[in-house]
C-alpha positions in Angstrom: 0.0 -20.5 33.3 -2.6 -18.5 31.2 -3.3 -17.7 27.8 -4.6 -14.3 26.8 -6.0 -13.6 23.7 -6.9 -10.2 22.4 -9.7 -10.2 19.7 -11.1 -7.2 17.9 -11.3 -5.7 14.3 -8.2 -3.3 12.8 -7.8 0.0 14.1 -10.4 -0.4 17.0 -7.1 0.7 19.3 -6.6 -2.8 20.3 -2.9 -1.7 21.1 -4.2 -0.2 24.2 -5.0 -3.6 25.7 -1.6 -5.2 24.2 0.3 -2.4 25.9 -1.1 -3.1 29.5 -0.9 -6.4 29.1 3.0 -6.4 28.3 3.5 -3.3 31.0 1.9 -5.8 33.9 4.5 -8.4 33.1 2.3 -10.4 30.1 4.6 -12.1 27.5 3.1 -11.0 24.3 5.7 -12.9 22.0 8.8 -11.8 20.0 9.6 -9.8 17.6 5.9 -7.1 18.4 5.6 -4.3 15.8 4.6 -0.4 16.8 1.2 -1.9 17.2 2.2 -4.1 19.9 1.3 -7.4 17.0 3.5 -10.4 17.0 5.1 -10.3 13.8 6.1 -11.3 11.4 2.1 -11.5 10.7 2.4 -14.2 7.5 1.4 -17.4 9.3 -1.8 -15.7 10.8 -2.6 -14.5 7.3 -2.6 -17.7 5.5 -4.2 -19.4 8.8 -6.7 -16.7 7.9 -7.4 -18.3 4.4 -7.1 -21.9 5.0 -10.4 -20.8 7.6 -12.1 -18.7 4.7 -12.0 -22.2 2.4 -15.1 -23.2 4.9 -17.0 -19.5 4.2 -19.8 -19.4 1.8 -20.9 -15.8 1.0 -24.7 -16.1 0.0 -24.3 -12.2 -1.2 -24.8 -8.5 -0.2 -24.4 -8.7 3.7 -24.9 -12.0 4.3 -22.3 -14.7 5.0 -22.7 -19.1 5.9 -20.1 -20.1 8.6 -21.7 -23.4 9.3 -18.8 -25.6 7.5 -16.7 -23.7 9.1 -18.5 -24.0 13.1 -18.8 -27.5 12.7 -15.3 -28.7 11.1 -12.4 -29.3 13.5 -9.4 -26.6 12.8 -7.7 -29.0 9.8 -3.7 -29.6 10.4 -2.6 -27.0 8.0 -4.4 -24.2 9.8 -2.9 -25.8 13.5 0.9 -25.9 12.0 0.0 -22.5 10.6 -1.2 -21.3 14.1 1.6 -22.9 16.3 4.2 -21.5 13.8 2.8 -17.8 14.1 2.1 -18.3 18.1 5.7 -20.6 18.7 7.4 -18.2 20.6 4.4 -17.3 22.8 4.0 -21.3 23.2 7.3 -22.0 23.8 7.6 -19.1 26.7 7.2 -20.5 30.4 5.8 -17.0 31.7 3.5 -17.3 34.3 1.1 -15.1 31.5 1.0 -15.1 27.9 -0.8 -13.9 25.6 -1.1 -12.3 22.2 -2.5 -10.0 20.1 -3.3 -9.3 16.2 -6.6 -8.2 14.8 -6.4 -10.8 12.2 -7.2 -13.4 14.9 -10.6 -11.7 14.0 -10.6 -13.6 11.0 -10.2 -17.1 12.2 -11.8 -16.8 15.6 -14.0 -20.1 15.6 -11.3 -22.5 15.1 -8.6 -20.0 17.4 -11.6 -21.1 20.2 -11.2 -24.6 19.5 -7.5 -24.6 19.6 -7.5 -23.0 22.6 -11.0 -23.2 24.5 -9.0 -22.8 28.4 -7.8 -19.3 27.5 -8.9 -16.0 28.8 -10.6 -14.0 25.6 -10.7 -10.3 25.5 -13.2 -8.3 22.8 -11.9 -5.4 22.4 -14.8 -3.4 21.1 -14.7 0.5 19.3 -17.4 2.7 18.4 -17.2 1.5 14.2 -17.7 5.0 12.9 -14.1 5.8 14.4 -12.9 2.1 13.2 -13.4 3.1 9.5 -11.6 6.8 9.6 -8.3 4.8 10.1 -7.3 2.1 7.3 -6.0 -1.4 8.0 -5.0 -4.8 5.8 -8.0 -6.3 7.1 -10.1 -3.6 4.9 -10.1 -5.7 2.0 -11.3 -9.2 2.9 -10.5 -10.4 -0.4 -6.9 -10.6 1.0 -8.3 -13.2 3.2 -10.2 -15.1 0.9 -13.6 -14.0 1.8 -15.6 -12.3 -0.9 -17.8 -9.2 -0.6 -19.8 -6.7 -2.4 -17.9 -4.8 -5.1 -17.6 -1.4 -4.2 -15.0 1.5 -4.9 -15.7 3.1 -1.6 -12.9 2.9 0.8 -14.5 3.8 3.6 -17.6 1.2 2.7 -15.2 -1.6 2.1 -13.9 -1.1 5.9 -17.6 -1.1 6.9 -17.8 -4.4 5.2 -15.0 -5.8 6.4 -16.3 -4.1 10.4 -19.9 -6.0 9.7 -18.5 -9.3 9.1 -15.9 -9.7 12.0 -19.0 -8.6 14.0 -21.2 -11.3 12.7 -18.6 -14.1 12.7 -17.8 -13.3 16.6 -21.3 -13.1 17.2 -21.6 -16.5 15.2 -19.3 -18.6 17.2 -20.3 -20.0 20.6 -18.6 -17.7 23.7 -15.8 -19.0 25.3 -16.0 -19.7 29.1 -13.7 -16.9 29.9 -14.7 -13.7 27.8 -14.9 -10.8 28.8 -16.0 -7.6 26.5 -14.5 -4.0 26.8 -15.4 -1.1 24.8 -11.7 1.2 24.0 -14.1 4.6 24.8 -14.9 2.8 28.5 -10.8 2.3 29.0 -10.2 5.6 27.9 -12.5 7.6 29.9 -13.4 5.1 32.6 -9.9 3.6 33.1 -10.3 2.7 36.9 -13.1 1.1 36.6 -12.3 -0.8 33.6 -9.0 -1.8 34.5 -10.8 -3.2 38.0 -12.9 -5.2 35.7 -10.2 -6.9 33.7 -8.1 -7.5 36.6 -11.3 -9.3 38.1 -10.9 -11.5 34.5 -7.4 -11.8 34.4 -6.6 -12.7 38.3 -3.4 -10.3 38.3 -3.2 -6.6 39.2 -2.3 -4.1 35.3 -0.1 -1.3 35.1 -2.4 1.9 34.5 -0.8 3.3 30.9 -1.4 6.7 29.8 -4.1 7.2 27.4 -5.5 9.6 24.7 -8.7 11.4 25.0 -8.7 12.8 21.7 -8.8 8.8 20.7 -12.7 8.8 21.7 -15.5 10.7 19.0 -13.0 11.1 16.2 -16.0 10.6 13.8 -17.5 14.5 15.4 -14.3 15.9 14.0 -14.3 13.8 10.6 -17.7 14.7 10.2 -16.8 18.6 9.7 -14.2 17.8 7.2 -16.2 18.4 3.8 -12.8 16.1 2.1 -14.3 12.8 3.6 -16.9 10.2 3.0 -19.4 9.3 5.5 -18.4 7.4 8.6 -21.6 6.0 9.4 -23.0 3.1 7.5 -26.5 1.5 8.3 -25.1 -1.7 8.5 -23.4 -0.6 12.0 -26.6 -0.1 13.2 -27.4 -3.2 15.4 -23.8 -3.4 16.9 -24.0 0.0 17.5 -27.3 -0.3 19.6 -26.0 -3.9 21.3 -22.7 -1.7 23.1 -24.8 1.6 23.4 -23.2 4.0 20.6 -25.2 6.7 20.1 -27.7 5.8 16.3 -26.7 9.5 14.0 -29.5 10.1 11.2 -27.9 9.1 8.4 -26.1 11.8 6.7 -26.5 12.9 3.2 -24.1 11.3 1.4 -22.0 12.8 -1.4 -22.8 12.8 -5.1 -21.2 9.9 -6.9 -18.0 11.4 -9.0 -18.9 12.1 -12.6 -15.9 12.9 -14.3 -15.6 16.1 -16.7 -14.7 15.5 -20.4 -15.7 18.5 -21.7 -12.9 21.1 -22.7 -15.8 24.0 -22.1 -15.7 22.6 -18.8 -12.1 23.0 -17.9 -11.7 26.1 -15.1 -9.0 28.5 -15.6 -5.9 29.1 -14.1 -2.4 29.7 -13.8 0.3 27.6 -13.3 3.3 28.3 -10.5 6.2 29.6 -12.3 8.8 27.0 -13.1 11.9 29.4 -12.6 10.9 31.0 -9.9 12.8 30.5 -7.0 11.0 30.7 -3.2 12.4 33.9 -2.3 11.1 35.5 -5.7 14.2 35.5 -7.8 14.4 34.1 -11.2 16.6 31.1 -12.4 18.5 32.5 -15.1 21.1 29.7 -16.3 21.6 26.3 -15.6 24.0 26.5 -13.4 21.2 28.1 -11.4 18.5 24.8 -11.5 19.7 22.8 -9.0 18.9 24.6 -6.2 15.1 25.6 -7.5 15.1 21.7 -8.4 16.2 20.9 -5.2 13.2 23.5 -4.1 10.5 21.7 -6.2 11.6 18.3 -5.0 11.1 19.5 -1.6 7.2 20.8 -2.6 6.3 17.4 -3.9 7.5 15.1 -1.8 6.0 17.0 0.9 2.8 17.8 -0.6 2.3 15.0 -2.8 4.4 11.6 -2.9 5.7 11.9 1.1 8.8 12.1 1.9 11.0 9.3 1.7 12.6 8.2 4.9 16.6 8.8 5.8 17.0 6.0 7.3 19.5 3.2 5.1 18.9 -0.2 5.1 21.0 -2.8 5.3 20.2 -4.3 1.9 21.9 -7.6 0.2 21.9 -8.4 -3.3 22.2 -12.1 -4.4 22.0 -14.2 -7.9 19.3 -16.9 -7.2 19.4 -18.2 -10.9 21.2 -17.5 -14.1 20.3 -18.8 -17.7 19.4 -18.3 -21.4 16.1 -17.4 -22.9 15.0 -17.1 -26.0 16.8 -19.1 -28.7 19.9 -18.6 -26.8 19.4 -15.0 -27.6 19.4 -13.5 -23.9 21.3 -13.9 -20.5 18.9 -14.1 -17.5 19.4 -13.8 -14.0 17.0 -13.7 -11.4 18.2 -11.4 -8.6 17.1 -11.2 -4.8 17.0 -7.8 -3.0 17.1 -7.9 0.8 15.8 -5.1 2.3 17.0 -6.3 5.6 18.6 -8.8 7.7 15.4 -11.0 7.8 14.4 -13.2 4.7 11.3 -10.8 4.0 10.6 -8.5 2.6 12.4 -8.7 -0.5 12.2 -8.3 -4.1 12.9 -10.3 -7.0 14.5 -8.7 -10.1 14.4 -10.5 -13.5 17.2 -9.3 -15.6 17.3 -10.1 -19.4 20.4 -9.2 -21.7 21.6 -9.6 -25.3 24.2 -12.9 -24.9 26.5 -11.2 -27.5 26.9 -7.7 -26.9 30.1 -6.3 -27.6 29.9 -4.4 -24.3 27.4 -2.7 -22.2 24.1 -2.1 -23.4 21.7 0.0 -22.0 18.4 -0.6 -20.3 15.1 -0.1 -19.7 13.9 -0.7 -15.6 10.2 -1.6 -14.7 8.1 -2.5 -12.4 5.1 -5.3 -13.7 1.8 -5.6 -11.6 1.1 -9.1 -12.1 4.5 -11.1 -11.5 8.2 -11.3 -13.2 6.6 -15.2 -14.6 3.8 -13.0 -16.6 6.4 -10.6 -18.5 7.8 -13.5 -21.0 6.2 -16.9 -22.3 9.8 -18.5 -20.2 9.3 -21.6 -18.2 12.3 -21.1 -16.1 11.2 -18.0 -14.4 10.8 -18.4 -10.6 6.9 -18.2 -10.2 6.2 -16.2 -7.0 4.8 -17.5 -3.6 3.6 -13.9 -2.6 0.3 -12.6 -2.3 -1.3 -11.6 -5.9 -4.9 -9.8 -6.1 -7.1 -12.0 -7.8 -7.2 -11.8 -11.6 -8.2 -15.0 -14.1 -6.6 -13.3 -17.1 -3.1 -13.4 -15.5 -3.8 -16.5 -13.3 -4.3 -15.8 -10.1 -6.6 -17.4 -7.6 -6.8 -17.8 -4.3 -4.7 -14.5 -4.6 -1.4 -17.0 -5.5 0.2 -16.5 -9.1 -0.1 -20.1 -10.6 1.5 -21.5 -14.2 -1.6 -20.2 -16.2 -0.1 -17.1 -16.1 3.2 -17.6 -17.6 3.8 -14.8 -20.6 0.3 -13.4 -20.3 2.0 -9.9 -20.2 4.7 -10.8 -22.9 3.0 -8.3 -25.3 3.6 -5.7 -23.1 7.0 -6.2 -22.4 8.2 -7.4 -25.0 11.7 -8.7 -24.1 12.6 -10.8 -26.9 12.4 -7.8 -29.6 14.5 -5.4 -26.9 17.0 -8.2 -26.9 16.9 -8.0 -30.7 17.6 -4.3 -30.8 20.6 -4.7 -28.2 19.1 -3.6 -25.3 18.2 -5.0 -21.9 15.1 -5.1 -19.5 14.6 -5.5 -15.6 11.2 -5.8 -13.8 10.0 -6.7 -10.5 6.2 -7.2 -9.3 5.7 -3.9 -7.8 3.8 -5.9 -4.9 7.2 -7.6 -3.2 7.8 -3.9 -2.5 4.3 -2.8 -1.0 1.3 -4.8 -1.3 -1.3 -2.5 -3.5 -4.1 -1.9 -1.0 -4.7 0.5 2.1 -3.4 -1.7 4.7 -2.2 0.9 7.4 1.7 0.4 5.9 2.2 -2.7 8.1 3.1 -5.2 5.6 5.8 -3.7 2.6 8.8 -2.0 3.6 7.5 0.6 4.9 7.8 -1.4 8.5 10.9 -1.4 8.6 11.5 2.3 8.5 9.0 3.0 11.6 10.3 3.8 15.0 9.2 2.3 17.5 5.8 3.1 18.8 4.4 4.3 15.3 0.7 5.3 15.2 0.2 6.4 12.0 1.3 8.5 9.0 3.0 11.7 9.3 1.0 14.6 6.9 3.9 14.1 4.6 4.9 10.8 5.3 5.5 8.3 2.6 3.1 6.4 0.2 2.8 3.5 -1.7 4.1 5.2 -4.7 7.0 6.6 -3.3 7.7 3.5 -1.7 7.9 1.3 -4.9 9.6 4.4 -6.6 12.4 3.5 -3.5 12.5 -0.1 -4.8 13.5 1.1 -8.2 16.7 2.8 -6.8 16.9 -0.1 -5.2 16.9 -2.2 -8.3 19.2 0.2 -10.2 21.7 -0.2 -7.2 21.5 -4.3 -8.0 22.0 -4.0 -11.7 25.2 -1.6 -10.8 26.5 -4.4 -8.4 25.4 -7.7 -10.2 25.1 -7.0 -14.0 28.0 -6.0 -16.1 26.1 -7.1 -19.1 24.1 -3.6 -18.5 25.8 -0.1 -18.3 24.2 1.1 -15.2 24.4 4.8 -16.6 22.2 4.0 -19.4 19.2 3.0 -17.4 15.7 4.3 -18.1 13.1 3.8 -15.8 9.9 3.3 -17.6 6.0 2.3 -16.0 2.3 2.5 -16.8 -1.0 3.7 -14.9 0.5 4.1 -11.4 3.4 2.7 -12.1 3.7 5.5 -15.0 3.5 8.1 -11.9 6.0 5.9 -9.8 8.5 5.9 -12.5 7.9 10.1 -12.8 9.0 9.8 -8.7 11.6 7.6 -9.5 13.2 9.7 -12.2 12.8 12.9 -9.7 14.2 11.2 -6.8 17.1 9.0 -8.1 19.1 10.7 -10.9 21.4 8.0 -12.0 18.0 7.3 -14.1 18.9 8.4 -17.8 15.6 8.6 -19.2 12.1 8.3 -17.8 8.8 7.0 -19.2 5.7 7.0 -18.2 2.3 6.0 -19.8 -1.5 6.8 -19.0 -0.2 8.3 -15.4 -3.1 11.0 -15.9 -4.1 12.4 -12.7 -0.8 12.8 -10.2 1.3 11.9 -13.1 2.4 13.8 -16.1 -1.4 15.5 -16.0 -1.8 19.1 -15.0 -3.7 18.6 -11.8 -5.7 22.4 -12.3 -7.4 21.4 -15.2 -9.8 19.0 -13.4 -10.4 16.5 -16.4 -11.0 13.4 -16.1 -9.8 11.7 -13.1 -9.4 14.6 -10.1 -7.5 14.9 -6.8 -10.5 13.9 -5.0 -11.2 10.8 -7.1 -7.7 9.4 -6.6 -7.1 10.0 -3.2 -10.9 8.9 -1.8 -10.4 5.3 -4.5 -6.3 5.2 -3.7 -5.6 6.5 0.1 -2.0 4.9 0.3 -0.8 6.5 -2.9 0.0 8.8 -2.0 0.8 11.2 1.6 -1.7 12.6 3.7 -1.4 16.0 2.8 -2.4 15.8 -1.3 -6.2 15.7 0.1 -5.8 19.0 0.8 -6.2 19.8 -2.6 -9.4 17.3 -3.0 -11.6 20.4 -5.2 -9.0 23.0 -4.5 -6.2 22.1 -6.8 -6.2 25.9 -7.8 -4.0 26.0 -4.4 -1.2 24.0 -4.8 2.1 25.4 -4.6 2.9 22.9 -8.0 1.8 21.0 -10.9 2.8 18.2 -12.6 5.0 20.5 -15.1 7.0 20.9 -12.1 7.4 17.0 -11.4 8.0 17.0 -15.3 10.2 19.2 -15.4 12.5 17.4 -12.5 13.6 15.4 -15.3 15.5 17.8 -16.7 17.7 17.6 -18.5 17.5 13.8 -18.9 15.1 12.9 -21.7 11.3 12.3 -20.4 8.5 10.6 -22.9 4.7 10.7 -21.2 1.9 9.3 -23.4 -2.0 8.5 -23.3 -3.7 6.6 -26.1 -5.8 9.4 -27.8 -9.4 8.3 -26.1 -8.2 7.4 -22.6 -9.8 10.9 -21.3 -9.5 10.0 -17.9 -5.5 10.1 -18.2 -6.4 13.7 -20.0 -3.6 13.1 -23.2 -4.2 16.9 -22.7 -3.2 17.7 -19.9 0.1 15.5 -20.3 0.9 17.7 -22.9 0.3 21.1 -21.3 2.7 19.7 -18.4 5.2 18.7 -20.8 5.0 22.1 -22.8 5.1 24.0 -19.4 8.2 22.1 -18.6 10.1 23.4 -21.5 11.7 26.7 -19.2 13.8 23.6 -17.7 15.0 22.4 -20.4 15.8 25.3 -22.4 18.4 26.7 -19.4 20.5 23.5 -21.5 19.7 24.4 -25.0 17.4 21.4 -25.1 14.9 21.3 -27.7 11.0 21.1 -26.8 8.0 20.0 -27.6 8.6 22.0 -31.1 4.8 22.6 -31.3 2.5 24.9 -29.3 -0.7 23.1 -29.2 -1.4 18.9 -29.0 -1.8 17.2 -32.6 -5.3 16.1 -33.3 
């Protein structure tokens, strides 16, 4: 029997090596995602962490792995690895292996745990590692801090530096064996002779992608992207001969425009006018140019969400009274599949002694359902938080500190009080906030098998938590009489303002939609370039949104829409957007302009506007 194990950093096409491995008779585990990982991943991650407790970063670059080197793996990170590994362990195949780039992480003490098997590093020219995104991109995830920086593409060169210096920390195994991914591509004989020297056993030849080798030439004549060289890749890059680019000239940092004088001109797509030209005249003519703008935005915008239905479940886990006796909770569960995870958690508060169904307001909270009221019997989360002191979090774990730090916000006692009710779920048991490559969230479960990568109008993060709404709304339909599941208004700030905009679009059983400081690919008119832009958004937020909004990075002037048009999808449910008066980089402006500009909509039903032509000082 021998153990393979595949180590290199995310997106440096380690699925290459997986896939010849399990094509030559390898047992790679069970269940393996698109990538060819064993999943489900979770075990590996917290391994991850339990290794970065022994990491001292001494700043900038520069990391101490010495506690780490010289302690024996402790038993939580050995459970954590034989539970993640189990059914590889438990397999009597003649070869095993495995393969997940967040081995990477924990390498040192994976050696020590295993110091007979057969290591592969799988190596990748980094300037094409950092085009591609991957969960590994933000250490912090991992428990290993870093320079601050809102750089993607520098925060993946961090996180490419440090795997290379931890590897190249740790003592070589006695059976390693390095292979560069542009030497398989283009040298496959030979490399595949080499390996099979390593391994003892004769590989299947797989087919492979040329245009996988030098995707940095054609990134480099995008003028949309960021560098892709960093001089931090410089001594790996001359240790595995990579040609050494002069550094390029990098782009000016983004300097926001607040200056009205400043503003370009333009002109807005008509609202009523229908693709082939002709004008809606009557309401009974606005579904199908709805239907038409719902089709522009979710393909140039938000990504279209998939057709695929899951086989969700929807269970009571607790039920109670909060507040004085005031409110019913419950605590729901939403299973988005047959498996335990993912799933979210909805916290459901309603008047006790309502004569009937009252309405309600739906949210989703960024911090954790325990944050949204001071109440002690709210399940506190096990999920992975980003770090933040004012809400509790450490160690990226929600703890009992931050119980009703978000009350304010909420405030569900005083909706109680007026007869109304109030959901919420953390936005994060639906996709984790950060450009992971889509392998952790739902989005998973919608990919077919052998999934590379996004589609141009494939999906984000926002659409994807605007899905968990629906999602949300179908619970409270199923599980809570209390509420009257046609008086639901779905209601979020920030990015969550702009999710709850898709939401309302996408999902009409919504009554009413609300949505605060969304700015920029919100309720803001995207032409007016104030504030926070297209470019700014999509270079600080990649998974937002899909792939195709970077085409308008500096040419918003071409968009077939605006956000009058996502406004006015609303129609003719009642919408509310608001900024506070100085948050400039929402542009309170440009919210109004979109919702004045949305008016046509609303008038095809005798609805009342704005009832003002230009925004109160």
């Amino acid at each position: 029997m021998s153990l393979i194990t595949v180590i290199g950093r995310g997106h440096s096409g380690t699925r290459a090596m997986s896939n010849t491995l399990a094509a030559s008779g390898v047992y790679m585990g069970e269940p393996l995602n698109g990538s060819w990982d064993l999943i489900p991943p979770e075990d590996m991650y917290e391994a991850c962490r339990v290794f970065a407790k022994y990491v001292d970063w001494r700043g900038g670059l520069s990391w101490d792995w010495q506690r780490a080197l010289a302690a024996e793996p402790p038993p939580e990170f050995v459970s954590l690895i034989n539970s993640y590994l189990k059914s590889v362990l438990a397999s009597d195949a003649t070869h095993k292996g495995w393969k997940i780039p967040e081995t990477t992480l924990c390498f040192p003490w994976i050696h020590k745990l295993f110091p007979e098997a057969k290591y592969i590093f799988w190596i990748r020219n980094p300037r094409d590692c950092i085009i591609g995104n991957h969960v590994t991109d933000d250490l912090r995830r991992f428990g290993i801090d870093y320079p601050d920086t809102v750089v993607e593409r520098e925060r993946r060169a961090i996180s490419w530096r440090y795997q290379y210096d931890l590897v190249k920390a740790c003592a070589k195994p006695k059976q390693w064996i390095e292979v560069r991914l542009e030497d398989f591509v283009l040298k496959q004989d030979e490399t595949l002779k080499r390996l099979e020297d390593f391994l003892g056993f004769p590989l299947v030849k797989i087919p492979v992608k040329l245009e996988a080798v030098g995707r940095w030439r054609v990134d480099d004549q995008n003028p949309n992207t960021r560098t892709n060289y960093y001089d931090m890749f410089e001594p790996a890059m001359r240790e595995y001969d990579y040609e050494i680019p002069a550094p390029p000239t990098s782009k000016a940092a983004f300097t926001p425009n607040y200056e009205e004088t400043k503003v370009p001109s333009f002109t807005l797509p008509e609202l009523l006018r229908n693709n082939d030209g002709t004008i809606v005249q009557n309401k009974e003519q606005w579904p199908a140019r709805r239907a038409e703008i719902l089709d522009i935005i979710a393909g140039r915008q938000f990504g279209r969400m998939p057709d695929k239905q899951l086989p969700c479940r929807f269970t009571v886990v607790e039920e109670g009274e909060a507040f004085a006796g005031k409110a019913r909770r419950q605590q729901l569960r939403i299973f988005f599949s047959d498996a335990p995870q993912p799933a979210m958690n909805l916290l459901v508060y309603s008047p006790k002694n309502a004569l009937g169904p009252v309405p309600a307001f739906l949210g989703l909270n960024f911090h954790g359902n325990h944050t949204v009221a001071p109440d002690p019997d709210i399940i506190l989360p096990s999920g992975w938080f980003r770090n933040h002191a004012d809400y509790g979090v450490s160690n990226n774990q929600a703890t009992e500190t931050g119980r009703g730090k978000a009350g304010e916000a909420w405030s569900a006692e005083y909706l109680i009080e007026q007869g109304m009710a109030l959901a919420t779920a953390y936005y994060g048991d639906i996709d984790p906030d950060f450009d992971d490559g889509f392998q952790n969230g739902v989005h998973p479960l919608f990919q077919a098998p052998g999934w590379s990568g996004r589609a141009d109008d494939e999906w984000g993060s926002i659409g994807a938590w605007a899905w968990g709404l629906s999602r949300g709304l179908d619970a409270i339909e199923k599980l809570c009489p209390a509420i009257d599941a046609k008086r639901v208004a779905v209601i979020g700030h920030s990015r969550l303002g702009k999710t709850a905009l898709w939401a309302g679009a996408s999902d009409q059983r919504f009554a009413m939609v609300f949505s605060v400081q969304a700015g920029c690919g919100g309720g803001a008119l995207a032409r007016r370039r104030f504030g926070e832009t297209i470019w700014r958004i999509t270079t600080a937020f990649p998974h937002w949104f899909c792939l195709n909004y970077n085409r308008y990075q500096d040419a918003e002037e071409t968009m077939p829409f605006d956000q009058h048009m996502l406004v006015a999808l609303a129609a003719p449910r009642p919408i509310y957007i608001s900024s506070a008066a100085d948050d400039l980089w929402a542009d309170p402006k440009g919210e109004f302009l979109a919702l004045k500009n949305a008016e046509p909509a609303y008038a095809l039903f005798g609805k009342n506007g704005l009832g003002r032509e230009f925004l109160p000082p």
